[in-house]
C-alpha atoms as a printed R data frame, in Angstrom:
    type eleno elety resid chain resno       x       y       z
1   ATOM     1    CA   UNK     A     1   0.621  20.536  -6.738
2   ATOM     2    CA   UNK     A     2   0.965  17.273  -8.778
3   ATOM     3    CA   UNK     A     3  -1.339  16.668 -11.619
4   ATOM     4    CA   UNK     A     4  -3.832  13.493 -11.175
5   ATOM     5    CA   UNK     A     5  -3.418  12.471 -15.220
6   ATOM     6    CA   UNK     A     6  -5.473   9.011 -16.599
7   ATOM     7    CA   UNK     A     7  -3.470   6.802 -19.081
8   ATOM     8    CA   UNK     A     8  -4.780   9.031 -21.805
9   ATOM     9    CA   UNK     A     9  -4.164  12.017 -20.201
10  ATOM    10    CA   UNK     A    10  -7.274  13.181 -18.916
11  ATOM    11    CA   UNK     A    11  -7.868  14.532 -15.460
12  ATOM    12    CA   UNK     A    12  -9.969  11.134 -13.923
13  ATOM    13    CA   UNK     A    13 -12.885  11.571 -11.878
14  ATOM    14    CA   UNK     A    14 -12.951  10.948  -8.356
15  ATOM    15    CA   UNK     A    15 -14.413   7.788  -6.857
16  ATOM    16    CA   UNK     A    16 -15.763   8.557  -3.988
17  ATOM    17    CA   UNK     A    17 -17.626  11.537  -2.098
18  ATOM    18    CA   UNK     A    18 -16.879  12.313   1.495
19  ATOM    19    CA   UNK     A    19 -19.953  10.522   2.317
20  ATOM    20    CA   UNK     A    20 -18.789   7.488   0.924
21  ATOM    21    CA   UNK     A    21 -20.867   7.028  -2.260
22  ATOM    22    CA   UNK     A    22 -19.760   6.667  -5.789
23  ATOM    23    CA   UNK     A    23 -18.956  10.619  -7.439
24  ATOM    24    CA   UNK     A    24 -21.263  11.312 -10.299
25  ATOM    25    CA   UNK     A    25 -18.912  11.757 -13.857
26  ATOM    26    CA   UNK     A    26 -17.517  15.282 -13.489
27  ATOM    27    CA   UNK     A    27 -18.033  15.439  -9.743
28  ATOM    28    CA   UNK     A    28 -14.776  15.994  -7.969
29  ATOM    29    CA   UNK     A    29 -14.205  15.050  -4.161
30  ATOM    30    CA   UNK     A    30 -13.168  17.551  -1.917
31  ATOM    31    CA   UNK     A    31  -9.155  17.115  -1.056
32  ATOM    32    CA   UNK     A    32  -6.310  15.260  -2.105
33  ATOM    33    CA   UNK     A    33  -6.569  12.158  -0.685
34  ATOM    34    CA   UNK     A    34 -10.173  11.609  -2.395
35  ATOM    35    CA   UNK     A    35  -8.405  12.298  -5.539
36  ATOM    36    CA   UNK     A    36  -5.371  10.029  -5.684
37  ATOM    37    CA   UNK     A    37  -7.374   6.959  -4.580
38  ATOM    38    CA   UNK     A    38  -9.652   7.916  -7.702
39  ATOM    39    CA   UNK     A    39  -6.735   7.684  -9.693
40  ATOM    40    CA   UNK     A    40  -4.726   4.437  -8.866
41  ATOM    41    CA   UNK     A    41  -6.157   2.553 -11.695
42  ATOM    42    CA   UNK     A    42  -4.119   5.185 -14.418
43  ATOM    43    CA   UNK     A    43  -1.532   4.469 -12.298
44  ATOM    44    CA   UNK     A    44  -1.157   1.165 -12.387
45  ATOM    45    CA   UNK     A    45  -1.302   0.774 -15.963
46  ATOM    46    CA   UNK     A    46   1.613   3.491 -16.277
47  ATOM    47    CA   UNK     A    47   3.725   1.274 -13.856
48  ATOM    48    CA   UNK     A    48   3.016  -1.710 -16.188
49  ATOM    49    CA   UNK     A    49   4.090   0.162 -19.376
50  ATOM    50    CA   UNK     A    50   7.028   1.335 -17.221
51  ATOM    51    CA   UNK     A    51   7.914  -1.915 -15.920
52  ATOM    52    CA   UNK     A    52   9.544  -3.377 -19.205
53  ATOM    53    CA   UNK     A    53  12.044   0.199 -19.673
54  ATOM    54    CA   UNK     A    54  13.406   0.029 -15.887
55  ATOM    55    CA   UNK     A    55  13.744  -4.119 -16.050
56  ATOM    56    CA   UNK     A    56  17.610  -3.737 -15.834
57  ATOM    57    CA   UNK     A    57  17.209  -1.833 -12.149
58  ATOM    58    CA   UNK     A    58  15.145  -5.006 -10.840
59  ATOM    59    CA   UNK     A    59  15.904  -7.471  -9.107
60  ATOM    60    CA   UNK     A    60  16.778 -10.592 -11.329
61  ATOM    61    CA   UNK     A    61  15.615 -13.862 -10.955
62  ATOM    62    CA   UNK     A    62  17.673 -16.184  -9.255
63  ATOM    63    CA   UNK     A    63  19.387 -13.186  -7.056
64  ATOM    64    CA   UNK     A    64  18.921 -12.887  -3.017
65  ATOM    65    CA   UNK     A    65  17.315  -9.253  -2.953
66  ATOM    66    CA   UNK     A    66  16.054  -7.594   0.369
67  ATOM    67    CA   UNK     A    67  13.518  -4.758   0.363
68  ATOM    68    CA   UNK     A    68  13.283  -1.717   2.430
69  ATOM    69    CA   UNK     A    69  10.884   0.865   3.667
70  ATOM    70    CA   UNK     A    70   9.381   2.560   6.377
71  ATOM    71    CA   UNK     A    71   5.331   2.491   7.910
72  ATOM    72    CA   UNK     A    72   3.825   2.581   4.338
73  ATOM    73    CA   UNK     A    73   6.652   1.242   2.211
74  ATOM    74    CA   UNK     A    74   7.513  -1.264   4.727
75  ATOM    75    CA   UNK     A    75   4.423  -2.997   4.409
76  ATOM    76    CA   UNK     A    76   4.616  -2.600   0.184
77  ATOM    77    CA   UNK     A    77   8.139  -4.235   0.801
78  ATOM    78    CA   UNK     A    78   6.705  -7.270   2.612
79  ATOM    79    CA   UNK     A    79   3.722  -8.232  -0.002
80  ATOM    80    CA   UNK     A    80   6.551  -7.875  -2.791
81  ATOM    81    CA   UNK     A    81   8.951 -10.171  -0.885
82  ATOM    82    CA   UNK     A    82   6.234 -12.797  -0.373
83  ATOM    83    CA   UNK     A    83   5.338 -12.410  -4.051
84  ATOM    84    CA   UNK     A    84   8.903 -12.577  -5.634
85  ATOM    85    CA   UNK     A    85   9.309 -15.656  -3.794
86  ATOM    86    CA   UNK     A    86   5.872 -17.490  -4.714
87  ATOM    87    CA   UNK     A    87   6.704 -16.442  -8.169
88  ATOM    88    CA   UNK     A    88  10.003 -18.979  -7.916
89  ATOM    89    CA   UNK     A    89  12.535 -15.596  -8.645
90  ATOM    90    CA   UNK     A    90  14.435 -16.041  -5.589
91  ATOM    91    CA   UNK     A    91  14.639 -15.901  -1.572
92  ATOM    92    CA   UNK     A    92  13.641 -12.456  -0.470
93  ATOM    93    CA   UNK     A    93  13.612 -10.243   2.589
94  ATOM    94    CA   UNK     A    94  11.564  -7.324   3.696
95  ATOM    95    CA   UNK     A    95  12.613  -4.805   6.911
96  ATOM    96    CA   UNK     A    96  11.720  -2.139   8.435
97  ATOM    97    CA   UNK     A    97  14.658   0.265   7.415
98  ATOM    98    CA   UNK     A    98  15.709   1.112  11.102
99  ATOM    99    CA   UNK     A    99  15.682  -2.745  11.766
100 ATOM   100    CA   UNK     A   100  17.540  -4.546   8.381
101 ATOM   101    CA   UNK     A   101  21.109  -6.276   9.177
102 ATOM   102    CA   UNK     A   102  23.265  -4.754   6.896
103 ATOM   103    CA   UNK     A   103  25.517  -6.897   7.313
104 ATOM   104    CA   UNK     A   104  23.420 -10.073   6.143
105 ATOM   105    CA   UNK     A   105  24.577 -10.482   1.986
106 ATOM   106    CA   UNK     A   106  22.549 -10.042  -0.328
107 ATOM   107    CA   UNK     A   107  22.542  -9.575  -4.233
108 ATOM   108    CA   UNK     A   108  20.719  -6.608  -4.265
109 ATOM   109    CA   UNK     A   109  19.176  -4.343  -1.594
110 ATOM   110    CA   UNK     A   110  15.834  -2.377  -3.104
111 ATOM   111    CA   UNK     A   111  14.324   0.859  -1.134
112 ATOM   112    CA   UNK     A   112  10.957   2.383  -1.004
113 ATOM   113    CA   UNK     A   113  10.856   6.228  -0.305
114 ATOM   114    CA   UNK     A   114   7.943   7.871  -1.514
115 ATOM   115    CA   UNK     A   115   9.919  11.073  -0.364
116 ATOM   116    CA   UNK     A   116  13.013  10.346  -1.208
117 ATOM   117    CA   UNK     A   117  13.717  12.196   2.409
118 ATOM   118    CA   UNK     A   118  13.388   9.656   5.181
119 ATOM   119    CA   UNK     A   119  16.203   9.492   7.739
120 ATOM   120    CA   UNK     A   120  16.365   5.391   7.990
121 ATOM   121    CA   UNK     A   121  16.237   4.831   4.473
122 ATOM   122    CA   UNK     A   122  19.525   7.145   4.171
123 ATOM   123    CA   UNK     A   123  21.407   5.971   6.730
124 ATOM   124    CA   UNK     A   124  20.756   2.492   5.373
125 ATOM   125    CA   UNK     A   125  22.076   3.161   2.183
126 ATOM   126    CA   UNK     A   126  25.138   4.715   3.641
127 ATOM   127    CA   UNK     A   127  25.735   1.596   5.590
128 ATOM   128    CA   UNK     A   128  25.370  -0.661   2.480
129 ATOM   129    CA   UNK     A   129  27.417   2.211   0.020
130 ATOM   130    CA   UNK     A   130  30.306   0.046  -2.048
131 ATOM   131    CA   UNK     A   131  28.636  -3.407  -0.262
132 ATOM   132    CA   UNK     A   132  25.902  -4.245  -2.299
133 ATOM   133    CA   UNK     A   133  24.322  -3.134  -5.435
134 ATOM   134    CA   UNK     A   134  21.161  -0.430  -4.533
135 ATOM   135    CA   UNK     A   135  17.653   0.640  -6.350
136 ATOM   136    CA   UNK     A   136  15.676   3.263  -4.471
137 ATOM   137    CA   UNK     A   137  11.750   3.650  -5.938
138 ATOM   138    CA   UNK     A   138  10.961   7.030  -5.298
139 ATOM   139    CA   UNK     A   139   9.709  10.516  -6.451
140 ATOM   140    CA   UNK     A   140  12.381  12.269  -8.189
141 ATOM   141    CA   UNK     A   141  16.074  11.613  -9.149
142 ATOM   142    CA   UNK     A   142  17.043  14.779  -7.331
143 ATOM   143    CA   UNK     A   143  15.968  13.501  -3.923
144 ATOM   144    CA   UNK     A   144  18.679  12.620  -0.955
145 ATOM   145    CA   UNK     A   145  17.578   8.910  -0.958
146 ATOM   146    CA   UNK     A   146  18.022   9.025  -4.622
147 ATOM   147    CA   UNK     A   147  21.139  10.620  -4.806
148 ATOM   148    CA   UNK     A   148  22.234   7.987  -2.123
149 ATOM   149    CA   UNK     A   149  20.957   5.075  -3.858
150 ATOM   150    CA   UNK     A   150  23.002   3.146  -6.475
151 ATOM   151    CA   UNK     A   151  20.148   3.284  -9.018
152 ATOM   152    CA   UNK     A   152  17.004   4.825  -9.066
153 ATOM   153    CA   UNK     A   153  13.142   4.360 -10.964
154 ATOM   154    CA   UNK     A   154  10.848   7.778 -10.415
155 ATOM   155    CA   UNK     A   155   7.386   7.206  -9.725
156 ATOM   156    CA   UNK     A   156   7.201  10.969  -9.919
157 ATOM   157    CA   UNK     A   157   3.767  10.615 -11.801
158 ATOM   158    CA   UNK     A   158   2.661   8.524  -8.671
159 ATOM   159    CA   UNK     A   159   3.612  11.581  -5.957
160 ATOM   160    CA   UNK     A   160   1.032  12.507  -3.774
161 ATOM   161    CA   UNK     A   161  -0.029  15.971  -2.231
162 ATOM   162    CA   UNK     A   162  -1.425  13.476   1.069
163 ATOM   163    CA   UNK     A   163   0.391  12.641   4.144
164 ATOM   164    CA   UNK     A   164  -1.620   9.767   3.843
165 ATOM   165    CA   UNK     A   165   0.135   7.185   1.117
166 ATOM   166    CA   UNK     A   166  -2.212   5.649  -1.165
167 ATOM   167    CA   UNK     A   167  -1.600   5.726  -5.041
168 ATOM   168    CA   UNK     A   168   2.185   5.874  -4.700
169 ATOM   169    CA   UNK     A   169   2.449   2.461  -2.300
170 ATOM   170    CA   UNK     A   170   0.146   0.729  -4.938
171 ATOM   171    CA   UNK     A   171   1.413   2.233  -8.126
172 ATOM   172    CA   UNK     A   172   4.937   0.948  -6.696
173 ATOM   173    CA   UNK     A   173   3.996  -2.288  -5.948
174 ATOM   174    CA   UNK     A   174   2.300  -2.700  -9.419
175 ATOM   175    CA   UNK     A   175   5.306  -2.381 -10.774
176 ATOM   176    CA   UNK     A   176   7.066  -4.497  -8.520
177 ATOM   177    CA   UNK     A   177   4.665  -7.088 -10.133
178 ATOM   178    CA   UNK     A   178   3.970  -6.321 -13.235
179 ATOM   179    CA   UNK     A   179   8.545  -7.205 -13.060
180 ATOM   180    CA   UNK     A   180   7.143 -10.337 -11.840
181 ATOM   181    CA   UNK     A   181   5.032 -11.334 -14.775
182 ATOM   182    CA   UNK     A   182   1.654 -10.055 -13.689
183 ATOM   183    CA   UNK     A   183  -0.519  -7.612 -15.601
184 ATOM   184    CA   UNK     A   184  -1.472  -4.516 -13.478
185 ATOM   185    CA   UNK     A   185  -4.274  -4.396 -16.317
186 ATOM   186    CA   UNK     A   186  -6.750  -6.717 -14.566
187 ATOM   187    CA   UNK     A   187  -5.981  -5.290 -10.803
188 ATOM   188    CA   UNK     A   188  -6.864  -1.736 -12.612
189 ATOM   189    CA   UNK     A   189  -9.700  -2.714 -14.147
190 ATOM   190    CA   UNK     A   190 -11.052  -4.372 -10.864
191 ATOM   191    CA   UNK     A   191 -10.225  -1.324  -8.928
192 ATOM   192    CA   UNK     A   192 -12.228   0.805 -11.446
193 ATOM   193    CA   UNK     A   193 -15.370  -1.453 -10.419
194 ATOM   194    CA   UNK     A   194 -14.575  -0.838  -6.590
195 ATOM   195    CA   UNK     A   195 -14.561   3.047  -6.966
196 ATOM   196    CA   UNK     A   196 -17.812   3.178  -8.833
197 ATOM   197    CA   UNK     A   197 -19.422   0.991  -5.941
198 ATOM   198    CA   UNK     A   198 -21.031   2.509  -2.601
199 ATOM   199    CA   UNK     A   199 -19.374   1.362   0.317
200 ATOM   200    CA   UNK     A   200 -21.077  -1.059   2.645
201 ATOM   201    CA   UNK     A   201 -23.045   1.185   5.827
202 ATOM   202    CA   UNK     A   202 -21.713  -1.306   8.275
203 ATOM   203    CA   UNK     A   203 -18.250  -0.279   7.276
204 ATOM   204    CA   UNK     A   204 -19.087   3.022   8.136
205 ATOM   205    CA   UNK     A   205 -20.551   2.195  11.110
206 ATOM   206    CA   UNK     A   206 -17.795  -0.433  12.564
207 ATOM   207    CA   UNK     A   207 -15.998   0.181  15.484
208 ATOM   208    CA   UNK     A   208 -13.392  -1.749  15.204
209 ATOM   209    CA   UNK     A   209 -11.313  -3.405  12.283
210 ATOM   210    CA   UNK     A   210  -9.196  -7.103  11.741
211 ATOM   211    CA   UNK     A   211  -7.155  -7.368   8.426
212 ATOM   212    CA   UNK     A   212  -6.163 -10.663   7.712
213 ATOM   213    CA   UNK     A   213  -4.047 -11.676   4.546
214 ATOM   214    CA   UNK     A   214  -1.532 -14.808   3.374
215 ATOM   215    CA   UNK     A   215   1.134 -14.787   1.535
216 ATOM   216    CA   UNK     A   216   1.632 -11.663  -0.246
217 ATOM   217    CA   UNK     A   217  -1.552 -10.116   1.036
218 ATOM   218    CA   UNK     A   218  -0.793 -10.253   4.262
219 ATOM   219    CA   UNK     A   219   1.370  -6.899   3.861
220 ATOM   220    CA   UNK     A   220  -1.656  -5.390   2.451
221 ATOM   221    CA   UNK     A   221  -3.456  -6.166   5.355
222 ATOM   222    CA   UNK     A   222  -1.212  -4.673   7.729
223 ATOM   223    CA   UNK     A   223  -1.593  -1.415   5.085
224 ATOM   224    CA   UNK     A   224  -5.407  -1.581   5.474
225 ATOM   225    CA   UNK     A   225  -5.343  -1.567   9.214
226 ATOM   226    CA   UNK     A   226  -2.476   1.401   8.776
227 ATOM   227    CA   UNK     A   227  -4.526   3.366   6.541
228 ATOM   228    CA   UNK     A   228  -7.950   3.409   8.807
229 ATOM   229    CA   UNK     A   229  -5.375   4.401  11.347
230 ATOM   230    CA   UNK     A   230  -3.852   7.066   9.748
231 ATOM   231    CA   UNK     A   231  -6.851   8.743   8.343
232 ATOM   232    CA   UNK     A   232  -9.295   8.076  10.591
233 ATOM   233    CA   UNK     A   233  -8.467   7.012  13.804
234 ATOM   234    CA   UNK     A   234 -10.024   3.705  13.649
235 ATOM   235    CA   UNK     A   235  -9.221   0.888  16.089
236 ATOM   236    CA   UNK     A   236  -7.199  -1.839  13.634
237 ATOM   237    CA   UNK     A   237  -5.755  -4.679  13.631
238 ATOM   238    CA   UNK     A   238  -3.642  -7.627  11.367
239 ATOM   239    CA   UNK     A   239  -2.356 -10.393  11.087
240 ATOM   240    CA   UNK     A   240  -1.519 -13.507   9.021
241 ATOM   241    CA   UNK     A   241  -5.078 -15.157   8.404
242 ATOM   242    CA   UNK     A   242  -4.537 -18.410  10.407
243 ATOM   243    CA   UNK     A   243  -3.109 -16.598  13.216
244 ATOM   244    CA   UNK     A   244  -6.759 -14.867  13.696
245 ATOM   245    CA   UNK     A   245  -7.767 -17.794  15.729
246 ATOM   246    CA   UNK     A   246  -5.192 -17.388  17.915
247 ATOM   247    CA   UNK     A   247  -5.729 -14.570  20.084
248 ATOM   248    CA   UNK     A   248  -7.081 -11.732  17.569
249 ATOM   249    CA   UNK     A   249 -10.810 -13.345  17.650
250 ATOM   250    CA   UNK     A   250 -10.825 -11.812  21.190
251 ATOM   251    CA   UNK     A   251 -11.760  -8.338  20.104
252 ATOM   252    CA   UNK     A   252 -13.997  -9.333  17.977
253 ATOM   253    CA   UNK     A   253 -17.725  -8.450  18.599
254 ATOM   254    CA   UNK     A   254 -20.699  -6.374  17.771
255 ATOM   255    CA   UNK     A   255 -19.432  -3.975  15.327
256 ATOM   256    CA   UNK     A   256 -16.390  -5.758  14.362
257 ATOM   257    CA   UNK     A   257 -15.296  -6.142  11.038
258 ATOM   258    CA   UNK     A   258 -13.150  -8.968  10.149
259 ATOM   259    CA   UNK     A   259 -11.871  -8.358   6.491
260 ATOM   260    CA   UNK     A   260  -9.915 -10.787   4.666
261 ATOM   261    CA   UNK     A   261  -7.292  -9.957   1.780
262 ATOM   262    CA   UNK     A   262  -7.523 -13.167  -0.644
263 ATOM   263    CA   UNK     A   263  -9.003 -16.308  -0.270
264 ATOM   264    CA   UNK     A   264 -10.115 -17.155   3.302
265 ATOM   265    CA   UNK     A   265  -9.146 -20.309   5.682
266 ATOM   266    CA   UNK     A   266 -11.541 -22.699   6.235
267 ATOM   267    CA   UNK     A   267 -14.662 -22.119   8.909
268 ATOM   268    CA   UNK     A   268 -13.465 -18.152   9.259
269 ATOM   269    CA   UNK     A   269 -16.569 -16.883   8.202
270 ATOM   270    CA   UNK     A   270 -19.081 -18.859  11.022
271 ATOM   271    CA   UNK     A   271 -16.362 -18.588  13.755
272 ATOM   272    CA   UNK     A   272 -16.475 -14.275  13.208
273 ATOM   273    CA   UNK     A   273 -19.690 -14.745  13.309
274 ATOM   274    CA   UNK     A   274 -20.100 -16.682  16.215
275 ATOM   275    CA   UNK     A   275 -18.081 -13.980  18.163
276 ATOM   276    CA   UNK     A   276 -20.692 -11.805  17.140
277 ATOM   277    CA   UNK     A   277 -18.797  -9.786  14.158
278 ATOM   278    CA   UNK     A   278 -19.139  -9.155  10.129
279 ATOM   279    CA   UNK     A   279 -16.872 -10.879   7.799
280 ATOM   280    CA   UNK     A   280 -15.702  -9.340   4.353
281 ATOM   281    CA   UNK     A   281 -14.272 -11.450   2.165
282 ATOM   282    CA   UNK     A   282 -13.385  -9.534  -1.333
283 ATOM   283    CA   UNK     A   283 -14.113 -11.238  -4.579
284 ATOM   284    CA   UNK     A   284 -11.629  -8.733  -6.729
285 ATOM   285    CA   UNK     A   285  -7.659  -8.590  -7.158
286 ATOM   286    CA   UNK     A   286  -6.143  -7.625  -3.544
287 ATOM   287    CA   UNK     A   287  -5.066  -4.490  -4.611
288 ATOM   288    CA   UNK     A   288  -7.678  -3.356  -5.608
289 ATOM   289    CA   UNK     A   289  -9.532  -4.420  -2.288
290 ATOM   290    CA   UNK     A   290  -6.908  -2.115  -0.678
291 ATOM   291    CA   UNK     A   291  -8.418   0.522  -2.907
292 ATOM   292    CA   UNK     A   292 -11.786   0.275  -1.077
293 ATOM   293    CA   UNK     A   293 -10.235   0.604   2.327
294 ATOM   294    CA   UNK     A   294  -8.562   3.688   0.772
295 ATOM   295    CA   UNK     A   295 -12.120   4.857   0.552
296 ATOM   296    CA   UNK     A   296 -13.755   3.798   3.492
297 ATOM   297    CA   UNK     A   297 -10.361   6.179   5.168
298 ATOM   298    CA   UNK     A   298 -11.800   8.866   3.414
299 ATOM   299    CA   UNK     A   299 -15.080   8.606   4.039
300 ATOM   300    CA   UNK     A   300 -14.885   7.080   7.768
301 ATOM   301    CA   UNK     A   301 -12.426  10.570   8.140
302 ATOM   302    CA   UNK     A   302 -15.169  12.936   7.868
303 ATOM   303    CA   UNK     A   303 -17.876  10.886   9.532
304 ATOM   304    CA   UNK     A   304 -15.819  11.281  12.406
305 ATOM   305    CA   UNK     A   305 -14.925  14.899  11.458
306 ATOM   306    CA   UNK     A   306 -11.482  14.594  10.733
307 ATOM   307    CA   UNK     A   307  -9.633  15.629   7.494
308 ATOM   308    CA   UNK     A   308  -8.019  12.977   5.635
309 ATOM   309    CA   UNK     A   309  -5.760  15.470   3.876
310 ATOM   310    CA   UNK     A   310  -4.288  16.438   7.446
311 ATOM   311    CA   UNK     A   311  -3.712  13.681   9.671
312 ATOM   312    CA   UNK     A   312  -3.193  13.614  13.818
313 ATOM   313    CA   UNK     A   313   0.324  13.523  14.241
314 ATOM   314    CA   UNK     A   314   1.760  12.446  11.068
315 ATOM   315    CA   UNK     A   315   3.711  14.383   8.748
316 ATOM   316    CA   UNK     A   316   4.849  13.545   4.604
317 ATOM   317    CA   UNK     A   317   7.828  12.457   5.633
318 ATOM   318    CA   UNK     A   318  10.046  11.595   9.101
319 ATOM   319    CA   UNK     A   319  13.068  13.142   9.160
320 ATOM   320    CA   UNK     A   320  15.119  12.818  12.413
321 ATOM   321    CA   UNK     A   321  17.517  15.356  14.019
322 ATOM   322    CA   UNK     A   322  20.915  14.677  13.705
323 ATOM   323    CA   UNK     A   323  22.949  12.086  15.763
């Protein structure tokens, strides 16, 4: 079991019952997906303490740096490439792991692996071994990926019991910005705010789900639609937020939920609702949007009767048979 600490190092309370409303103080939700959402927010903070000591294992500016991962990871990979490059530090790339050209140069190649186990991400680093300089971000410096991988910066205090990733994805790309410049401080605090609220009954009562997101966001949308997936078995969908108008306002209808990550284009709102759907446009830091689709997973979970903590299908980590 891995202890859920807060920056001070008290056990946090949990932010959400299985029903969806705000814990009580000293209430604890059942499982341990309900209790690593509640504790992003410590999380983040750590990363942005962290961020300054492991500064020498980051990409630097002006370097052409991909970024790898798989499901999960991939998607923390794409909002970090978007933001590294809106931030002016240089051109960078995010793949799938099973889908990156090796062969392309680059300056630096970074990996995501919250297990440190997962088949692509190894045999990627063995293709790029003595090529290109390598970081893995992962759980432990005694894992295969991080025994593969040039360097390495644990998130151990980040590792989850869940199959489902939540606190480790965000608390990694926290850090990835706080490298950036950006305070993880704010993003926490805003988080804190979304735990303590009561999610929305239409949520709970949608039957079908559009993420939308720009820029850097738009990896945390396809994250959202992964996570009601995952958990809950939710129909999702994402895409870039000006693409919604190009096919993806099909599905939407009565009982549709059309959920933007950051600011939203022009006329979206009237045009979701003149195919009949809700939009939800968040007013806090992205992030910490994701952190109330993290708990509308949990909670939409168990209205349906499913366990968040054990997932259809899915398993921590994919590890393939040998070729």
């Amino acid at each position: 079991m891995h202890e859920d600490v807060t920056a001070d190092g008290r056990t946090p309370r949990a932010g959400v019952t299985a029903d969806g409303r705000p814990a009580r103080a000293g209430v604890t939700a059942d499982g341990h997906t309900a209790r690593e959402v509640a504790s992003q927010p410590a999380c983040w903070r750590r990363a942005g303490q962290l961020a300054a000591d492991v500064a020498g294992s980051l990409p630097a500016r002006g370097e052409r740096v991909a970024v790898a991962g798989c499901g999960t990871s991939w998607f923390m990979a794409q909002s970090y490439a978007a933001a590294r490059e809106a931030c002016g530090h240089g051109e960078t790339d995010a793949f799938a792991a099973s889908e990156m050209p090796w062969e392309r140069p680059y300056d630096r190649v970074v990996v995501l692996s919250r297990s440190g186990t997962t088949t692509e991400i190894l045999r990627l680093l063995a293709r790029l071994r003595g090529i290109v300089p390598t970081v893995a971000i992962t759980t432990g410096a005694g894992t295969p990926v991080a025994q593969a991988a040039g360097e390495v910066i644990d998130l151990s205090f980040a590792d989850e019991d869940s199959v489902v990733q939540t606190r480790f994805a965000t608390t990694e790309l926290a850090l990835l910005r706080a490298h950036l410049g950006q305070d993880p401080g704010p993003a926490a605090d805003a988080a804190e705010r979304v735990l303590a609220a009561p999610l929305r009954p239409e949520m709970l009562a949608a039957r079908q789900f559009t993420f939308l997101g720009s820029g850097w966001t738009y990896g945390l949308a396809n994250e959202a639609a992964l996570k009601l997936r995952e958990a809950a078995g939710l129909w999702t969908e994402a895409y870039p937020a000006m693409e919604y108008r190009h096919g993806p306002v099909a599905v939407t209808g009565e009982g549709s939920i059309v959920w933007v990550f950051g600011p939203p284009p022009e006329g979206l709102a009237g045009e979701v609702a003149a195919a009949g759907g809700t939009a939800w446009f968040g007013d806090v830091d992205p992030l910490a949007e994701l952190v109330r689709v993290h708990m509308l997973a949990v909670a939409a979970a168990h209205a349906r009767g499913l366990d968040p903590d054990r997932p259809r299908n899915l398993t921590r980590s994919v590890i393939l048979a040998p070729r």
